[in-house]
Legacy VTK file of the C-alpha trace (Angstrom):
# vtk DataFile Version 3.0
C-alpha trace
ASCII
DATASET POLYDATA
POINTS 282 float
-49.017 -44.584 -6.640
-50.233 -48.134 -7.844
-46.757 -49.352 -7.043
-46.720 -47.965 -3.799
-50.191 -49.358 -3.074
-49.260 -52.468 -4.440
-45.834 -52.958 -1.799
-47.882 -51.726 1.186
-50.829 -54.626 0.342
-48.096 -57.126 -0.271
-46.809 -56.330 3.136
-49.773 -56.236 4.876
-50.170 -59.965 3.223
-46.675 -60.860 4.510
-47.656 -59.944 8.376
-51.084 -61.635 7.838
-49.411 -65.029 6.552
-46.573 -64.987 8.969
-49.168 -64.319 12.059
-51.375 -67.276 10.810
-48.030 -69.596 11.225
-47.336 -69.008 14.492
-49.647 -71.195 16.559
-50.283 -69.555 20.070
-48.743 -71.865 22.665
-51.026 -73.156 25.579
-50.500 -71.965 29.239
-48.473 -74.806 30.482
-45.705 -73.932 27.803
-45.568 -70.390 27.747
-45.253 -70.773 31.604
-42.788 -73.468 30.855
-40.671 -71.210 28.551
-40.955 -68.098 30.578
-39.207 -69.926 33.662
-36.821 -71.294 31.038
-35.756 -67.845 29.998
-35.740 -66.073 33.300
-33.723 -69.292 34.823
-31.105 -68.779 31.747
-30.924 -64.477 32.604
-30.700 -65.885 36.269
-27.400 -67.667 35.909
-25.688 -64.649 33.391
-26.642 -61.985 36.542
-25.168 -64.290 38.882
-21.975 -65.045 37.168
-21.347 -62.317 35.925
-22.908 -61.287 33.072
-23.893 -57.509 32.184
-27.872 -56.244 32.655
-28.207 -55.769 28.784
-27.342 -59.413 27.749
-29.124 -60.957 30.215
-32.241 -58.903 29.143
-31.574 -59.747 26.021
-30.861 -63.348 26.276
-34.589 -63.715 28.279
-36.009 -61.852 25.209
-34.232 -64.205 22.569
-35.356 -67.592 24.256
-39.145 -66.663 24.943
-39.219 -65.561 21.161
-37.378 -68.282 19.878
-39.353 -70.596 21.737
-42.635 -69.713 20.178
-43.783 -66.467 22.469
-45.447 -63.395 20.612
-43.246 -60.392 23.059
-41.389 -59.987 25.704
-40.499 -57.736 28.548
-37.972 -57.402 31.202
-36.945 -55.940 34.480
-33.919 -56.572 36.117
-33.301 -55.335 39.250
-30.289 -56.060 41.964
-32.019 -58.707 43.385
-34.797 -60.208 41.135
-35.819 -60.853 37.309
-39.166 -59.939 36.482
-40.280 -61.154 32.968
-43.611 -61.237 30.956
-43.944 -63.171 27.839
-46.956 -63.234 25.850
-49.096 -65.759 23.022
-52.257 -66.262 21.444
-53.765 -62.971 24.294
-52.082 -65.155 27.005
-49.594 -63.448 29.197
-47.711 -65.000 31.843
-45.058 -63.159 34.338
-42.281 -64.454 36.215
-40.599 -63.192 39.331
-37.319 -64.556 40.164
-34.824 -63.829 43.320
-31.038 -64.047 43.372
-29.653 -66.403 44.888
-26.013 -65.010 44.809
-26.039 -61.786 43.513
-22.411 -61.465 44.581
-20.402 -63.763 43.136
-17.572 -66.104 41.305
-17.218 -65.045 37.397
-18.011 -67.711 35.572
-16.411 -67.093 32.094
-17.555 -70.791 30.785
-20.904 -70.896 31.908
-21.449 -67.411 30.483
-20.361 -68.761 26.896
-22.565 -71.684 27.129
-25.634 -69.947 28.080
-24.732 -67.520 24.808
-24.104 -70.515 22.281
-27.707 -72.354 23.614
-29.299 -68.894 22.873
-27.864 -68.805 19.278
-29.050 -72.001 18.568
-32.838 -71.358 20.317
-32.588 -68.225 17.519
-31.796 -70.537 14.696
-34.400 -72.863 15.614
-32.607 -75.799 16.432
-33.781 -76.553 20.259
-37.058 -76.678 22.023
-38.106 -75.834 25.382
-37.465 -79.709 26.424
-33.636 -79.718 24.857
-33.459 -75.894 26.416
-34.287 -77.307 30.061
-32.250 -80.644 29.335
-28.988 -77.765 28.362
-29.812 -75.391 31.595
-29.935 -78.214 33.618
-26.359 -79.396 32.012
-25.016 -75.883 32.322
-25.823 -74.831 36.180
-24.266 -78.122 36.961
-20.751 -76.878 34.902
-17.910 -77.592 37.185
-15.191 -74.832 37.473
-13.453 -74.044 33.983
-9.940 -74.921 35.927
-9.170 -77.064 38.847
-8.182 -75.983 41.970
-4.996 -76.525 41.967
-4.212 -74.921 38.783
-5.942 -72.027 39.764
-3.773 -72.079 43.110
-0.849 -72.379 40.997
-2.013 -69.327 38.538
-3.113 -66.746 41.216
0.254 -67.163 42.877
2.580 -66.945 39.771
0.214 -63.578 38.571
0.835 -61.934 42.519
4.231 -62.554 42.525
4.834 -61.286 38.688
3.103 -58.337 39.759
5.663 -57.860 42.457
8.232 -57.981 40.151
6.346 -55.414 37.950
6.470 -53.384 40.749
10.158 -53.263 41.914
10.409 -56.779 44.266
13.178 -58.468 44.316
13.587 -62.819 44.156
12.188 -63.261 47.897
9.565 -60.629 47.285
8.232 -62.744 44.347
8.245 -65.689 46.675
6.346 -64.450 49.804
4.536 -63.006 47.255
3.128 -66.317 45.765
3.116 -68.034 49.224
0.704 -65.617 50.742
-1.219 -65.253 47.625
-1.973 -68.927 47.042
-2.564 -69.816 50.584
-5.236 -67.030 50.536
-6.821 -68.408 47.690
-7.188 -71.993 49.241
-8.727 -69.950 51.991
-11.298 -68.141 49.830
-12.234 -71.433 48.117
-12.466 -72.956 51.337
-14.940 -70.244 52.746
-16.598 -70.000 49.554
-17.406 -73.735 49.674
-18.890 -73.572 53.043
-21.502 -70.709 51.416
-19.811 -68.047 54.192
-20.704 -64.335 53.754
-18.699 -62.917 50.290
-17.142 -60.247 52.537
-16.805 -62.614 55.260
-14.426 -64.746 53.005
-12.892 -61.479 50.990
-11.614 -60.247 54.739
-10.519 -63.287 55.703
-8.475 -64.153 52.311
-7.128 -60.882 52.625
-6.308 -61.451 56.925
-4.391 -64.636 55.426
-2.183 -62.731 52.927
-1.469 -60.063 54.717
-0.298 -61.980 57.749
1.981 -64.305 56.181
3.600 -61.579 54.679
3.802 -59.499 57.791
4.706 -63.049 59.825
7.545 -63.604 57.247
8.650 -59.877 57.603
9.248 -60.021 61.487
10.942 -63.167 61.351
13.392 -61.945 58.038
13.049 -58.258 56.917
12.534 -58.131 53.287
13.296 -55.429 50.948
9.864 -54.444 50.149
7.215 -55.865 52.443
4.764 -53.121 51.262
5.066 -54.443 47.592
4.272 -58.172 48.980
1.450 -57.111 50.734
-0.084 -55.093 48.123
0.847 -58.014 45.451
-0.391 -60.494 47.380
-4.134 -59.463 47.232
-4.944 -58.446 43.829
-6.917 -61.072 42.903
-9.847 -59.938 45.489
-10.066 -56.975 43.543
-13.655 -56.455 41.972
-12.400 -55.598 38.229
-15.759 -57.365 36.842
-17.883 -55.817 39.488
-16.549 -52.287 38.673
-16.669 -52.643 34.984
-19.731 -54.062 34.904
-21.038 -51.296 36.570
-19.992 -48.751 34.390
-21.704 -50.449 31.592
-24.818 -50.944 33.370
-24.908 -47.168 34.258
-24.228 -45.997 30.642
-26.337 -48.531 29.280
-29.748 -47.599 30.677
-29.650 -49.346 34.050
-28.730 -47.153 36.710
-29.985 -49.089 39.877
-27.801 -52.663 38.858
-25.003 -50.453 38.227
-25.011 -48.357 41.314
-25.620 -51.556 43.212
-22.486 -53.652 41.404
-20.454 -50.879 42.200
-21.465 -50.459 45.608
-20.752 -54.318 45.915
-17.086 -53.207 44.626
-16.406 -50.494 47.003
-17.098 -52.837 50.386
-14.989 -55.276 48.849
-12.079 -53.370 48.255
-13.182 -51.958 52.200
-13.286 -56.117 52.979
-9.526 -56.087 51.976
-8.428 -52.597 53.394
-9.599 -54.481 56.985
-8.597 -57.655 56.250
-5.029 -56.068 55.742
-4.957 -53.702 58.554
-6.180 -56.731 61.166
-3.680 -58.786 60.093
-0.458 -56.001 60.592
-1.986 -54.758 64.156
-2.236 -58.497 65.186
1.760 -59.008 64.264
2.477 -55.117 65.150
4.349 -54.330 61.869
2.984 -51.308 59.753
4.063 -52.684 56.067
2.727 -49.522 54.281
LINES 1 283
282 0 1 2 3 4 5 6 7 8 9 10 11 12 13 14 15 16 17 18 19 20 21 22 23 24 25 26 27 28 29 30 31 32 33 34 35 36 37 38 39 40 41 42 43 44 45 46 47 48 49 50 51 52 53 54 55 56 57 58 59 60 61 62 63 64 65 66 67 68 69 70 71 72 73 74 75 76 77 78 79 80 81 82 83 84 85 86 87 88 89 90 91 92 93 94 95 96 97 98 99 100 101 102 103 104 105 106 107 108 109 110 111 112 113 114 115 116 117 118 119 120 121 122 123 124 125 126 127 128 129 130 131 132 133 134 135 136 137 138 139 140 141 142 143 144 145 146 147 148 149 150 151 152 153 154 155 156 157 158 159 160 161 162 163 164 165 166 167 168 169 170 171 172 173 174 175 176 177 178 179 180 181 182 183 184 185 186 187 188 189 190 191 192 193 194 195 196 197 198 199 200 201 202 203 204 205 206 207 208 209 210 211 212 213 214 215 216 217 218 219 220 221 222 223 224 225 226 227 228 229 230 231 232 233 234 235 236 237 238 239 240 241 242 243 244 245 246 247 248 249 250 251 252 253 254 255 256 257 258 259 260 261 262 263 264 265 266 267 268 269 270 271 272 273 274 275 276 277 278 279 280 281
């Protein structure tokens, strides 16, 4: 019993001395840090990211940062966090901006190393706002060209994978990379994402029904399919499978409802594009 009384005083000494180091930060900060976090959550949703890590990368920061607790609420549209210190508690609502949109891979990975380093203690809020800052302003992991180049060798290897022959595999890339110049086109000019997912999709699916009326290929249908599969929403879908089994129903149901009307963007897209030439491909 006296060793037993002994650990639980020596713990209750432990909380006491680790509460008196923490000095509660004052109102401009925690606001300061609070914005800091939500921004950083802001740019995972947005690119990408699943619910839980951006809830947990909000948490991480505030704490790391010098807050006592720290709650979150991520809905489709908005981040709603609460951080706390010294009995002050600050809350932060934040919109979406893009709630649909490009994957960013890169940014993603540099939002995750900043937060390890915020854990081990190594950056304040000044060097955290000085590495957001740096971050959101991150430039596409590949240039366009080479992303061009990529899209159209993966459609037209997928063609092969699914029975084309040699002039398959090149309509195939042709209508694939001119659809992707479209979509980065569009997408530059801020159009509507299913706006711009219809339209790349109108693209592919004309030059490949163009090309078929003027020289009958083997197998149009595997062109046109080929030609398009980098508009489908794998993130989106995954993403919303996790979200569902991982305790947040309402992003998930709302990523995958983003998914479905994309792959409806394409479906119309594709079927504009062979009534305006007249030639059923499928």
């Amino acid at each position: 019993m006296k060793t037993l009384k002994h650990l639980i005083e020596q713990q209750s000494q432990n909380n006491n001395s680790t509460a008196n180091e923490t000095t509660p930060l004052d109102l401009i900060a925690l606001t300061d840090i609070v914005d800091l976090a939500v921004w950083a959550g802001e740019l995972l949703l947005e690119n990408g990211s699943e619910s839980r890590r951006v809830e947990e990368t909000i948490r991480i920061l505030g704490i790391g940062l010098g807050c006592d607790w720290g709650n979150v609420l991520i809905s489709p549209h908005a981040i709603v966090a609460t951080h706390t210190s010294g009995g002050q508690v600050r809350t932060t609502i934040r919109q979406l901006k893009k709630y649909v949109g490009e994957v960013n891979m890169t940014l993603i990975e540099e939002i995750s190393h900043l937060t390890h380093r915020v854990e081990e203690g190594k950056y304040d809020r000044f060097r955290v706002r000085q590495e957001l800052n740096r971050i959101a302003a991150l430039p596409g992991q590949y240039k366009r060209w080479t992303t061009v180049l990529a899209v159209g060798m993966a459609g037209s290897a997928f063609s092969q994978l699914f029975g084309g022959d040699w002039p398959v595999f090149l309509v195939t890339f042709l209508s694939a990379a001119v659809a992707v110049v479209v979509r980065q086109e569009l997408t530059k000019l801020a159009y509507n994402y299913y706006l711009v997912i219809m339209t790349s999709a109108f693209v592919a699916g004309g030059l490949v029904s163009l090309i078929n009326s003027v020289h009958d290929i083997d197998r149009p249908d595997v062109a046109l399919v080929s030609s398009v599969l980098f508009l489908v929403p794998g993130v989106p879908f995954i993403n919303s499978i996790k979200d569902m089994i991982k305790g947040y129903p309402l992003v998930g149901l709302s990523r995958g409802v983003t998914a479905v009307l994309t792959i409806f963007a394409i479906a119309l897209g594709l079927l504009l594009a062979m009534q305006l030439v007249g030639r059923n491909l499928l």
